[in-house]
N, C-alpha and C positions, 0 to 999 in steps of 0.2 A: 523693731521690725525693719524691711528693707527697704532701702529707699531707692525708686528709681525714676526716669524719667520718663512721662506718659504724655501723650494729646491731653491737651485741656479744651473744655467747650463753655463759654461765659455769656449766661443770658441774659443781658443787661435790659430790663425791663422796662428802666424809666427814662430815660434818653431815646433822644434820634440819633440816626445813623451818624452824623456828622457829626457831633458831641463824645460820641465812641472812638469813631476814626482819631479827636483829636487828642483823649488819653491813651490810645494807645500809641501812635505816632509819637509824644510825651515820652512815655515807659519805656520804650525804644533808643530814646536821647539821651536821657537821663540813668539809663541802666547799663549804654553800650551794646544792645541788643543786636544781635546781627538779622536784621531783617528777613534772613531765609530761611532762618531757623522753623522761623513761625510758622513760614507756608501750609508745612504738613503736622502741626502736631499744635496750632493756636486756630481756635474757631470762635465764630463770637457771634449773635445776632442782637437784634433790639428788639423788645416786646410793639415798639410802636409800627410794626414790619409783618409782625407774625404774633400768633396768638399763642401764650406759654402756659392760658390759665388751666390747672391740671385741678381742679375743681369749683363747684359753683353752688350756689343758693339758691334752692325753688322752697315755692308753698310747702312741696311735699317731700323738701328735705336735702343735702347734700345730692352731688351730681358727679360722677367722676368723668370727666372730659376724657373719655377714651381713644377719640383720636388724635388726640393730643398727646395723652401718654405715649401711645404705638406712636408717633410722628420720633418724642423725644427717645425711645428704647432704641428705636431701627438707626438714627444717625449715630448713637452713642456706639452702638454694635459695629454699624459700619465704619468709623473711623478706629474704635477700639479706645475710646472718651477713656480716660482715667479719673478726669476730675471734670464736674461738672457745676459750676458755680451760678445761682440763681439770686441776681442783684435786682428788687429786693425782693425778699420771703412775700408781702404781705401783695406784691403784683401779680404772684402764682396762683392765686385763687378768690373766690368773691365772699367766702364765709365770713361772717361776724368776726373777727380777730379778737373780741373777749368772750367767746365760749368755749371753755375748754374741750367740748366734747367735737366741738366740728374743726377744733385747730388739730386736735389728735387724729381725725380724720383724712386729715389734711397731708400731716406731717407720715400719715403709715402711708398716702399714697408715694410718697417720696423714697422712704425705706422701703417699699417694695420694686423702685423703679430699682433702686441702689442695687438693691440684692439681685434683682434680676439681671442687670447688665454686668454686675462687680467693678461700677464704679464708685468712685469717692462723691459724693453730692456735699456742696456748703450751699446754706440756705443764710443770706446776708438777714439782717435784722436790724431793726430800728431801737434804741430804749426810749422809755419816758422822758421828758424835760425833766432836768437832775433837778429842781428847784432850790438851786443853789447848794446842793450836794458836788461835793469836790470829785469822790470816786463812786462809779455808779458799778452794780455787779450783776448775775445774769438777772436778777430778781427781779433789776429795773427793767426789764426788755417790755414794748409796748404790748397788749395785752393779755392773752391766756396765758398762764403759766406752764401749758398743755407742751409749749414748744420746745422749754428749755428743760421737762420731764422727758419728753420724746429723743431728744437728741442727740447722740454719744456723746458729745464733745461738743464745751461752750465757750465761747473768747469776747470776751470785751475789752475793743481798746478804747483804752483813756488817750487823751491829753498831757504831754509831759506838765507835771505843777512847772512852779517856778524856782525851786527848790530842786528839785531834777533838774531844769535847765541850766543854773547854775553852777550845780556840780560835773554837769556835762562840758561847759563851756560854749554851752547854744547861745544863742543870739536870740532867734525866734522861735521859742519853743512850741508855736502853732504849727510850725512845719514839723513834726514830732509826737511819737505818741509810746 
């Protein structure tokens, strides 16, 4: 496919404001980023700011936060979002995260935002504690299985081992994955 370059919009859901400011200020330093780059084409809010949850749980069943969705289609439209990243999955909405049938729910409200703007959505995710599992795979991902059937495309990153690091010449393979 082609690759080009698009606005990105990242809804960092579990931080404040000033905890964002300071990775991305970071990612800037660290990457050589030219600060003006971003103006028009890097957007970013925090969930503790604005409400991002795109469904919910009543008595009488899932709920699709509609103005929520219209709030997320109309900025992605208006800036012309390419990628819209939702850090994490399980802050987007209030449903049970081990029922398959409401995480599916959940996950077609997303794929239909997708489709309908034509942007790219990553929906970040948590796994299980590896319980002493070295490499964990999407299987491990914390609840329904509903998410990682729903989703194009699945990435889990590891931890470089020690054995990787090694052969790399790292030092601190924690900063590595």
């Amino acid at each position: 496919g082609k690759v080009e370059r698009c606005p990105v919009w990242y809804l960092g859901l579990e931080d404040d404001r000033i905890e964002y400011e300071r990775r991305i200020a970071a990612t800037v330093l660290a990457h050589h980023i030219d600060p003006a780059i971003l103006s028009d084409s890097f957007f970013w809010d925090s969930g503790r700011e604005q409400n991002f949850v795109v469904v919910t749980e009543a008595r009488t069943g899932q709920m699709i936060a509609e103005p929520v969705l219209e709030g997320l289609k109309a900025r992605i439209t208006e800036h012309r979002i390419g990628l819209l990243v939702v850090d994490p999955f399980i802050a987007s909405h209030t449903v049970n995260e081990n029922d398959n049938q409401k995480i599916d729910f959940v996950m077609r409200q997303w794929a239909i935002l997708a489709e309908e703007t034509d942007c790219a959505i990553e929906l970040s995710h948590h796994t299980r504690k590896g319980n002493g599992q070295v490499e964990q795979s999407a299987d491990d991902l914390r609840g329904a299985g509903a998410m990682v059937r729903a989703a194009r495309s699945v990435r889990v990153l590891q931890q470089m081992t020690k054995d990787e690091a090694a052969r790399a010449g790292v030092d601190n393979r924690r900063r590595f994955f």
